[in-house]
N, C-alpha and C positions, 0 to 999 in steps of 0.2 A: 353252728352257724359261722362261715366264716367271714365278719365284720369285717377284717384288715381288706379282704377283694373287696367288697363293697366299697368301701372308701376309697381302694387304688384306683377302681374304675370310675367313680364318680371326680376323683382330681384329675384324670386322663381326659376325662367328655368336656368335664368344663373346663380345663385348662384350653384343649381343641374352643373351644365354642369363645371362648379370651381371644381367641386369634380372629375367629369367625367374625368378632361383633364390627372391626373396623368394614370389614368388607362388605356386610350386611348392611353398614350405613351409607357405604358407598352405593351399592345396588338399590336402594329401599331410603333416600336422602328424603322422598318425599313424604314418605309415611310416618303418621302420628308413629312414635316409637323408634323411627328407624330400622325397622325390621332386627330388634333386640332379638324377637322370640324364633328368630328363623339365622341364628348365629351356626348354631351347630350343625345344622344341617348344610348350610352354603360349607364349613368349615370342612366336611366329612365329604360332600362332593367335590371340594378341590382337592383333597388328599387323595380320594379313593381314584377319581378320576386320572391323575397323573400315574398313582399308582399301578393304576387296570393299564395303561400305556408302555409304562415301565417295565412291567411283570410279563411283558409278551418277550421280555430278555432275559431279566434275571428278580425272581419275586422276594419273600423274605425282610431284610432289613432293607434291602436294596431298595427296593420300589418305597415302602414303610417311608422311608428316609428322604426318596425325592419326594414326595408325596406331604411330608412336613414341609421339606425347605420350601417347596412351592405357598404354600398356604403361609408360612412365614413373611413370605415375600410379596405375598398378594396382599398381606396386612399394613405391612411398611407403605408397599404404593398406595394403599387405604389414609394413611394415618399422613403421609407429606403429599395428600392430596387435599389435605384439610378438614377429614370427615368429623361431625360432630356425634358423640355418641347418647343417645340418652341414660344417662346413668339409671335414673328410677325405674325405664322400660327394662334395660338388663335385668336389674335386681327382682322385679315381677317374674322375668322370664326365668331366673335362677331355682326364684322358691317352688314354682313350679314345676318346673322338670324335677328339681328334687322331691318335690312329694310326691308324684305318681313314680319317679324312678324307685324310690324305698316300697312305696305302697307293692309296686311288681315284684320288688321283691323280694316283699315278708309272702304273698301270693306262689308265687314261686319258689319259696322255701321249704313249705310245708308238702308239695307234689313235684320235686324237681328233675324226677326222673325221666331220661332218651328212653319211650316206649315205640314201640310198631304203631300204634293209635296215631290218626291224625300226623298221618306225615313226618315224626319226629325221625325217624331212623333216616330216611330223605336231608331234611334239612339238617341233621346234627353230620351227616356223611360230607353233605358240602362244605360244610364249613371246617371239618377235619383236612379234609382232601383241597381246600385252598388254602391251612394252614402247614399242610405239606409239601404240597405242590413247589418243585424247581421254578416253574415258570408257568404264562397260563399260552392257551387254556388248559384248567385242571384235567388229569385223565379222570377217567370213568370208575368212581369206585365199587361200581355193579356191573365192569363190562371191559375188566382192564385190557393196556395196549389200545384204548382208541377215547376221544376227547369226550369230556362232557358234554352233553346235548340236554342246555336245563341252561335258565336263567340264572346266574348266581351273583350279580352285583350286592344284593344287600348282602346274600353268606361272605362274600368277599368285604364288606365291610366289617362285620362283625370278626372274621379272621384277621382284620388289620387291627382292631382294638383289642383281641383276645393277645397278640403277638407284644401290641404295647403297652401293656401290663404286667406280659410276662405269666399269664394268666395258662392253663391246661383248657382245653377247648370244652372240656368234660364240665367243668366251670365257666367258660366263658358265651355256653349255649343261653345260658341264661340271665347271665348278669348282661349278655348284649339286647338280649330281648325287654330287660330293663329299662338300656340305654334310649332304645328305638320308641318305644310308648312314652317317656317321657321327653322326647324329640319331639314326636309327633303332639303330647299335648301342651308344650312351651309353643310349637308353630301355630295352633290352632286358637291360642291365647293370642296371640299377635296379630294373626290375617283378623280375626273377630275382631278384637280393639281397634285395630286402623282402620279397619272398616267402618264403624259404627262412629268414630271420632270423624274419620276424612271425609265418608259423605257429609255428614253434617254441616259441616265447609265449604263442601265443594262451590257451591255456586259464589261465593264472597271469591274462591281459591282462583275459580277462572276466569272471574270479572277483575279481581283487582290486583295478583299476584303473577299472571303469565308471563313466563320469562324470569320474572324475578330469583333472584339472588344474593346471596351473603354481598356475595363481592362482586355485584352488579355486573356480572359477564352471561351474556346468554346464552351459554351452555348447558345453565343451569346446572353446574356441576357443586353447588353449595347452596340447593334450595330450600328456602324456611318453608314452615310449616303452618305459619300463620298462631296470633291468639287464641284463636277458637278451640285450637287442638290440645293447647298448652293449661288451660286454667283449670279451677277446683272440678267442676262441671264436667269439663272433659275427658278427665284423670278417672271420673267417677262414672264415668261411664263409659270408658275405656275396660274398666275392670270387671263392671256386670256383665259387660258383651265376651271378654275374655271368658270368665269364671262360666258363664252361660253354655259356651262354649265349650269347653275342657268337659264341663258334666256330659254335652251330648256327645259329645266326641270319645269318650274315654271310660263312663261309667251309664252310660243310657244304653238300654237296648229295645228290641220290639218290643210291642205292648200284651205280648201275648201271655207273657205270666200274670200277670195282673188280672187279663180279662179272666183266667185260668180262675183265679181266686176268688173275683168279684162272681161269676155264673157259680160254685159253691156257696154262694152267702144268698144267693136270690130265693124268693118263696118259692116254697112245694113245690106249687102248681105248675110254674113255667120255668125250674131247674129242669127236669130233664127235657125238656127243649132244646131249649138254648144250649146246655153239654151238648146235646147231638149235631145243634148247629155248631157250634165253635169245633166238636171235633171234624164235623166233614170240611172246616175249613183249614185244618193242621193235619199235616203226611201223618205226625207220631202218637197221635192221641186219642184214643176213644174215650166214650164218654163214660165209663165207669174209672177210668183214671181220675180224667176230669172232677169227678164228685167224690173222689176220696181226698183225705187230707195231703198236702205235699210230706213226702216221707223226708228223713234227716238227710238220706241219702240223695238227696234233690238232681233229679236226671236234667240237669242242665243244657246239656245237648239236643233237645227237642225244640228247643226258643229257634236253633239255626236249622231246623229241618222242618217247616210252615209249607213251603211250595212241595208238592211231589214232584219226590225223586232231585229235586232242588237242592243245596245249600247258600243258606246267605248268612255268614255267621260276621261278626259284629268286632269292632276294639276288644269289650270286654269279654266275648266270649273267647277269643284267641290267648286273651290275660288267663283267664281261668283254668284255658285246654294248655296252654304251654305253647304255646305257637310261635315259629318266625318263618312262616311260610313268604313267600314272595310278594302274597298281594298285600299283607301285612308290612312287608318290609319297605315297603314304596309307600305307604302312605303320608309319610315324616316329608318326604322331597315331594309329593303330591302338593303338601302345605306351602312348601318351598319355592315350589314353579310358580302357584299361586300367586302367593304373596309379588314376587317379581313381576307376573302380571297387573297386579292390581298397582305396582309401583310406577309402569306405565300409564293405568286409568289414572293416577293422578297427574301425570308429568304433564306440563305447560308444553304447551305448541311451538313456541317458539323454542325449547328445550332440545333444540334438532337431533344433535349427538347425543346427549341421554338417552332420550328413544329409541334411534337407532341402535345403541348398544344393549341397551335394555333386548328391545325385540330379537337382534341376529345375533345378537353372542351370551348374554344370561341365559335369556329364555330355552334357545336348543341345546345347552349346555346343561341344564338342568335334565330337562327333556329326553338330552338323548345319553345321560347317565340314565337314567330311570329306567328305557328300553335295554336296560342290562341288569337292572335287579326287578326288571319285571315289565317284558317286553310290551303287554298290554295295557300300562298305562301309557304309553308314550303318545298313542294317537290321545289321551283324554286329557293330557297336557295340550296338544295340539288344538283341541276342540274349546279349551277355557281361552288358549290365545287367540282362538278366532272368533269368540265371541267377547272380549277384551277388545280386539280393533274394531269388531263392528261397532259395539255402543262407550268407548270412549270418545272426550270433548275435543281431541287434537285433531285437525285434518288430517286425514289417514293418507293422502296422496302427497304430502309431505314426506314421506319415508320411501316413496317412490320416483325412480328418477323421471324427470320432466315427459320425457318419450312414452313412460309406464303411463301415466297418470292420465297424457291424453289419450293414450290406447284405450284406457277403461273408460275413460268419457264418451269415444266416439262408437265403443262397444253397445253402452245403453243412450247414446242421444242425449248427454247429459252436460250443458257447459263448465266449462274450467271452472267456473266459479265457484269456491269455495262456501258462500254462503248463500249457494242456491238448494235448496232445501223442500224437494219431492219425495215422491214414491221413486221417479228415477237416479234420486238422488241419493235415496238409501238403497237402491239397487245395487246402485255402483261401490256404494261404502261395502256391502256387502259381496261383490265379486271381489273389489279388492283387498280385502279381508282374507276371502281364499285366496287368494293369490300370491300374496305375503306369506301364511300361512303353512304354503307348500315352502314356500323359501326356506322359512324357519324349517319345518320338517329334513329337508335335504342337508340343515347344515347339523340340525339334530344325530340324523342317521351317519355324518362324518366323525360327530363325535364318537359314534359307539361301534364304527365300523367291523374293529377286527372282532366283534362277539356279534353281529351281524353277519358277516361271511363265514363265518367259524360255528358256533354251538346251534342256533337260530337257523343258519342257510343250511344246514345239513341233515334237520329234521324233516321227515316224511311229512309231505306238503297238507295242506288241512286247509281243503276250502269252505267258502262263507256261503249258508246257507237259509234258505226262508224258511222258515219257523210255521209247521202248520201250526193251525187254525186250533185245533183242541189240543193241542199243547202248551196254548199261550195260558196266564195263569188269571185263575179264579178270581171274584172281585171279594168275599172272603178271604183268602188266604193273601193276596195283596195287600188289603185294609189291614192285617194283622202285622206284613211286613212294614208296610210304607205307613201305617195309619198314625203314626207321632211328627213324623217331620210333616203327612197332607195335611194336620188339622192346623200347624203352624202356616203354611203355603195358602191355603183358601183362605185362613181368616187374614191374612197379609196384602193376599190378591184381591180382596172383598174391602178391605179399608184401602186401598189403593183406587178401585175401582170408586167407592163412595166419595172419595175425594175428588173426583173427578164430573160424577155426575150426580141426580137425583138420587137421593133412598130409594127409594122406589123400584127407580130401575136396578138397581143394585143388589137390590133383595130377592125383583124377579131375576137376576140372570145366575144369582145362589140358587133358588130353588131349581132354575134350568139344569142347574148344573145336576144337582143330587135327582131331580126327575132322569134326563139323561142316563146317568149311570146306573139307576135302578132299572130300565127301563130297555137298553143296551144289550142288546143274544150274547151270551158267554165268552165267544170266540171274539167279539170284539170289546170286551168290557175292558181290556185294559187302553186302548186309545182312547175311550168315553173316559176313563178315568184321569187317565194324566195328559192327552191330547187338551184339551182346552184351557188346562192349566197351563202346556207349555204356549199356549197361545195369548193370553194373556198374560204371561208373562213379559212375551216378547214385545205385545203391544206397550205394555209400562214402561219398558224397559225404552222405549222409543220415544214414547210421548212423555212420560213421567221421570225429572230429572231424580228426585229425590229420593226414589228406587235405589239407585245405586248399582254398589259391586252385588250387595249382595244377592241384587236379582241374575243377576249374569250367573252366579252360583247354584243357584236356583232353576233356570234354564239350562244350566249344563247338567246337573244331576237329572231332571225330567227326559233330558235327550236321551243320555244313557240308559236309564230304565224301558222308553219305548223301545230302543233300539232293541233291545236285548229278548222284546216282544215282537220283533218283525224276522231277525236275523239272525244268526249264531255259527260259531265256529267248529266244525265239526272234528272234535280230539277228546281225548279222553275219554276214548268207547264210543263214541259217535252220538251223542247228546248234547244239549245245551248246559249242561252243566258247568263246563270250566267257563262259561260266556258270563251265565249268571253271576258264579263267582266273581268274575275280575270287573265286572260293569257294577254290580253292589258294591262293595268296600270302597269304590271310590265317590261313590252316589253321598257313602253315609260320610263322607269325609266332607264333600263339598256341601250337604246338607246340613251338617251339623255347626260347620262355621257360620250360616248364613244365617241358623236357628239363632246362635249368639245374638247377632244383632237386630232380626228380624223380632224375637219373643218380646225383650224389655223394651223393643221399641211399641210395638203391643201395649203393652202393660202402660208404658207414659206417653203415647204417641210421639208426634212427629216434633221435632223441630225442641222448645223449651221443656221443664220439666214439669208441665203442667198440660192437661187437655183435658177436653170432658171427662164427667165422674162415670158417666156410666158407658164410656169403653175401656176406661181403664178397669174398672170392676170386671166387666167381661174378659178383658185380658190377662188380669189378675187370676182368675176362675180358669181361662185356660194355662196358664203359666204353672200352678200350682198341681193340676189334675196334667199335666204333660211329664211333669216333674215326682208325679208320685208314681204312674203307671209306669215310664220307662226305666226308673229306677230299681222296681220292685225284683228286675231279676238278680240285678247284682244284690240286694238284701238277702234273698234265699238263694241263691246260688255263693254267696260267698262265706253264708253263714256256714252252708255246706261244708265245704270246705274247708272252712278252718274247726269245723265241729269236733273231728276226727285229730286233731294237729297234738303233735308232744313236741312240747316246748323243747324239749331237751333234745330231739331225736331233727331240729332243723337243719337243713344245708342246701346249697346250691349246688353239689355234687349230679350230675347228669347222671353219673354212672351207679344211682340209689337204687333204681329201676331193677339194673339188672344185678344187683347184688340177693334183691328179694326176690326175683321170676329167677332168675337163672344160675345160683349161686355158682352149681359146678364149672360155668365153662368164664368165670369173674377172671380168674387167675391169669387163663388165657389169653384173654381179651388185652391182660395188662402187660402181659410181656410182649405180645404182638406189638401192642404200641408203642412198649418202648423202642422196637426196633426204628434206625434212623433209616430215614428216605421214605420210600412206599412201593416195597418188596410186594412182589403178586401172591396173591392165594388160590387156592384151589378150593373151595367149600361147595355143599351142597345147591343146587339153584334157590331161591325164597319163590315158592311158587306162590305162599300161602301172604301174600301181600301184611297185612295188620296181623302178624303174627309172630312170634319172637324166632321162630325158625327161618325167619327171612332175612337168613343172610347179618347177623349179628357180628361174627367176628368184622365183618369189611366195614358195617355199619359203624358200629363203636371207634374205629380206629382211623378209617380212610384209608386202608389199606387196600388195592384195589383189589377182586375176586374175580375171577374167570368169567363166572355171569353170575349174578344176584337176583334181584328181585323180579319178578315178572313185570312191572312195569317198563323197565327197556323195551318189551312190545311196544309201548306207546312211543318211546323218542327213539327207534328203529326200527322195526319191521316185526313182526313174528318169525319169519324164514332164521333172520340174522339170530333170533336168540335162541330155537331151537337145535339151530345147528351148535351153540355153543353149549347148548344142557346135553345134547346127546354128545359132547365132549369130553366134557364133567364126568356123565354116567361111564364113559368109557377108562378115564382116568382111575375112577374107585374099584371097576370091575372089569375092565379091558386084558389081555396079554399084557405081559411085561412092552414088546418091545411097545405095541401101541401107545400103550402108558408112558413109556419114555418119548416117545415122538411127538403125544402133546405136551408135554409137561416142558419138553427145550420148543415147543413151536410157542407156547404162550410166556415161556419165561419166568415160570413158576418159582417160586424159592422156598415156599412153603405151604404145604399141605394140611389143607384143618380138619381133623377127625373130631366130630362130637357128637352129640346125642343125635341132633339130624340126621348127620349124615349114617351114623348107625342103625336110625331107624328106617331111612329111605336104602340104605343096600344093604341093608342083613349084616352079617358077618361080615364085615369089610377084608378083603384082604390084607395081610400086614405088608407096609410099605418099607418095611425096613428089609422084606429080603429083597428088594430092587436095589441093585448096582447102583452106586450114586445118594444113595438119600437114607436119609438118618433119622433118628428122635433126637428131635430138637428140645422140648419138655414132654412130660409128661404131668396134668395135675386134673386131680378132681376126677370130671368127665371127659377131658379134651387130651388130644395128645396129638402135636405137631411135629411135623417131618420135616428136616430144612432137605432141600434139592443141591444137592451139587452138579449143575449141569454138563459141565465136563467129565463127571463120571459117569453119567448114566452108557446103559449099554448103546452099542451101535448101531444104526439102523438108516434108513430112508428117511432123513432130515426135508428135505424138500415133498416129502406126501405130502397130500391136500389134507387140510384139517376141517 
């Protein structure tokens, strides 16, 4: 195990997140905390940001470097702008990230190997090939001679922390995937605690503190935070809503192993039932699975395959599979935009310039970093901001110039008056909501421009399409996805609603609800399911101040999940699948924050820390049965995996993998790498996607390959990459002179012969009697050619290839 990187990485993150914390209090002055837990992540999007601007010239230390000094500098204007920091909230936010950061990766140590599985040869190639990379955008390490068409903002951060360390990428696949899980659950400690402390407030915050300030200027650019946020009380429930938090966020997942284990324990009579119901509502399970014991070897990976043909895999399932996939890598700044947003629901009205900066330059700066390490959450940033201006207390026509404000007034018929208060007066909140909205968006997409016109505009176009009817998903197999954050949501929405009106009616419009959705034709069960929820939401969320942020959180996760049942993006083979994916991870992100505050408020109701005994008792009952169900995967999935663990045999070495699958062609791979720059290869196509034949040398190294994996059909064409395999095939078994005319048209330097490629052309010819080209090594099973392309013979340079 090598400790010393551990430690180098973790004084790298938090030394970065040391800088982070002034700026974080500058952006987030109003929030209980000061936005402590969202230090490193503001800290890493003003490095990476400048950097990704920088690196369109010269990448490496270069960009690294402005990329500090910027983030230094943003610290300084933080710190003689007078920000106050909360010491206790940092130190929260500290022990935190460091314990899920170790936790990842003692996880990680025991399975640390770049396999074919699960995207790992994908994302460890980008992160190679942006730690190699001259400048960006990176070329294509499955497709060399032409740019990367792939989101790579988060690879490109993790390649900026592997570089500043000093770290071998081979190591720093994982210790960044460390870094990023424990980002993400220091943020979700933060947004949850200021949440759950600032509504609490709110109404004292905007009757008695608007405007206010340290230094009495109304800019509000040194705003308190009021007693309420500060005392024993609020400290202490600060940390339930955080710690609440962190579990669903980070160690909770669906409830389907659980239910898995409890239908095993049921009588005789009515187990094989119920296995057959639970399995017809899981893709991976039949029911003699179901009734036998869970083996040692615990198949983890079925908890993320519930929906057919679906995936909706989890934090902790990504922690277990080894993951730094994209939609994973955005969810740390997911918490980030957030939080920034919710720093405006607090900001006082009179606060003008705060706002304003908050909204047009935090917000799409976040925002439109994020549509670079993961283009699809950009609009779901956009969707929290716009639902952030509709049910915040400032007038929102404030942020608009005078001319704006009555355009939208005499839009819906609604007077200037600010404290005129209709239906047409939440109309117009809400047109000019969007409308702002798109603002933000336009100045978002200037931040991320040149990875917009570049990798993003030059992919094969993928329009949005309506979602039939028997496609949309099961009310089963839904209830098994969604069924831990909906029993938190109804019983939330149901004490919301009781507070409001008679028991009575409140119980009848619960059982309305559960009749409804029992009740509902298949094709439409999921708007019976979540439609009413998000209706009720938004009515609370209008009428009921005490709802809070975290209803908005709430309503934005609801949105995305319907969506995602009307609509879909047609890539990735032409199915909803990549749609699902990228609209779940951030559903469980913004759900899981809102569980923090929403559960323990559950448990002790509203307002002191005292309310009736017997909702708290109920609440108790569900807090604890919420907490043991979602829990249960990571108890047997992680026992799994460390079941099998030799203490002695630990490491974060990436390259463990292929030392035990592929010994012969290890050698190779290492001297490839050593090579400086990112000389092109010529190797077999990876037709065979999750499989170690696809394309291993380019993977391992970022060394870019003629054509690689078959996936390139998806981020170019079919045409485009068969013409480059029948390139390939011509290169290994072609004429000489053919062979020499691709090998100078693509710029080849070296030739990888290995077991692939001997098993896909027979006998390979030896390239050593071609004019021009050598044995470069020879080991194991591999033996590589270096190309001298000035020697190779003569021929017709300009044929078409």
């Amino acid at each position: 195990m090598e400790y010393g990187l551990v430690a180098t990485w973790w004084v790298a993150v938090v030394g970065l997140a040391l800088f982070g914390l002034p700026v974080a209090a500058w952006l987030c002055s109003t929030l209980p905390g000061r936005g402590a837990g969202f230090s490193l992540g503001i800290a890493l999007t003003i490095v990476t940001l400048v950097a990704f601007w920088v690196g369109h010239l010269a990448l490496g230390w270069v960009a690294l470097g402005a990329g500090l000094v910027a983030l230094v500098v943003a610290a300084v204007l933080a710190v003689r702008a007078g920000v106050e920091i909360d010491r206790r909230a940092a130190a929260e936010a500290l022990v935190v990230f460091t314990l899920v950061y170790l936790g990842v990766v003692a996880v990680r140590s025991v399975e640390p190997g770049i396999t074919p599985a699960g995207e790992k040869f994908l994302d460890f190639g980008l992160l190679t090939s942006l730690y190699r990379a001259p400048r960006l955008p990176p070329e294509d390490f499955w497709f060399a001679g032409e740019s990367l068409i792939y989101y790579y903002g988060g690879h490109f951060v993790a390649s900026l922390l592997t570089r500043l360390t000093g770290t071998h990428p081979w190591f720093g696949f994982n210790l960044s995937m460390a870094g990023f899980f424990g980002m993400l659950a220091a943020g979700a400690y933060e947004l949850a605690g200021s949440i759950a402390v600032g509504d609490r407030d709110r109404p004292a915050w905007r009757a008695g503190e608007r405007g206010a300030s340290d230094s009495g200027s109304a800019d509000g650019s040194r705003l308190t935070i009021g007693r309420a946020a500060t005392g024993p009380s609020a400290r202490r429930e600060r940390a339930i809503a955080g710690v609440t938090a962190v579990f669903f966020t980070i160690c909770a997942s669906n409830p389907s192993t659980a239910v898995r284990l409890v239908v095993r324990r049921l009588p005789a009579a009515i187990r094989g039932g119920a296995a057959t119901t639970l399995a017809a509502a899981h893709s991976q399970l039949v029911p003699e699975w179901i009734l036998q014991p869970i083996p040692r070897d615990y198949y983890y990976k079925a908890a993320g395959r519930i929906l057919p043909d679906l995936y909706t895999p989890f934090p902790l399932f990504g922690i277990v599979r080894g993951d730094i996939r994209p939609y994973l890598l955005s969810t740390p700044f997911l918490v980030v935009a957030t939080g920034v947003c919710y720093a405006y629901y607090r900001t006082p009205e009179a606060a003008l310039a705060r706002r304003r900066g908050l909204v047009f330059g935090a917000v799409p700066a976040v925002g439109g970093f994020m549509a670079i390490v993961n283009t699809w959450s950009f609009p779901v940033v956009l969707g929290v901001c716009w639902l952030t201006l509709s049910f915040a207390d400032a007038d929102l026509r404030s942020l608009l110039p005078p001319d704006g404000a009555a355009t939208v007034d005499r839009l819906v018929g609604v007077p200037s008056d600010p404290a005129h208060s209709t239906a047409r007066g939440a109309l117009a909140r809400t047109i000019g909501a969007v409308g702002i909205t798109v603002v933000v968006g336009i100045v978002g997409v200037l931040v991320a421009l040149p990875f917009l016109l570049g990798p993003v505009g030059s992919r094969p176009s993928t329009p949005l399409v309506v979602l039939e009817a028997a496609a949309r998903s099961p009310l089963g197999s839904a209830l098994l996805v969604h069924g831990g954050f909906l029993a938190v949501i109804v019983a939330a929405w149901f004490a919301g609603l009781r507070d409001r009106v008679r028991t009575p009616v409140a119980i009848a419009a619960l059982l309305a609800y559960v009749v409804l959705v029992l009740s509902t034709p298949a094709t439409l069960v999921p708007f019976a399911l979540f439609g009413p929820l998000l209706a009720v939401g938004w009515y609370l969320l209008a009428t009921d101040r005490e709802v809070g942020f975290a209803g908005v959180l709430v309503v934005a996760g609801l949105g995305l999940v319907l969506l995602a049942e009307l609509v879909y993006v047609r890539e990735g083979g032409g199915s909803r699948f990549n749609t699902v994916v990228k609209t779940y991870m951030p559903t469980w992100i913004l759900w899981a924050s809102a569980t923090g505050v929403l559960l323990p408020r559950l448990v002790r109701g509203r307002g002191e820390w005292s309310w009736r005994r017997r909702r708290q008792q109920v609440g108790a009952v569900l807090a604890a049965v919420l907490v043991v169900s979602t829990g249960t995967f990571g108890v047997v999935a992680l026992g799994s995996h460390f079941a099998t663990a030799d203490p002695d045999e630990r490491t974060l070495d990436g390259l463990a993998a292929a030392e035990e699958e592929i010994p012969g062609q290890v050698a190779a791979i290492r001297w490839l790498d050593d090579r400086s720059g990112r000389p092109t290869i010529v190797s077999a196509p990876g037709l065979a996607v999750y499989a170690w034949s696809a394309s291993p040398a380019a993977s391992l190294t970022g060394a870019p390959t003629v054509v690689g994996v078959s996936h390139e059909i998806q981020y170019r064409n079919r045409t485009a990459y068969i013409e480059r395999a029948r390139a390939v095939n011509t290169i290994y078994l072609g004429p000489d002179d053919w062979r020499a005319d691709l090998l100078a048209a693509y710029d080849v330097e070296y030739i990888y012969v290995g077991p692939t490629e001997r098993a896909r052309y027979g006998d390979v010819r030896s390239f050593a009697d071609l004019r021009g080209v050598t044995v470069a090594l020879r080991a194991d099973d591999v033996t590589i050619y270096a190309v001298n392309e000035s020697r190779l013979p003569e021929s017709d340079r300009n044929a078409s290839v």
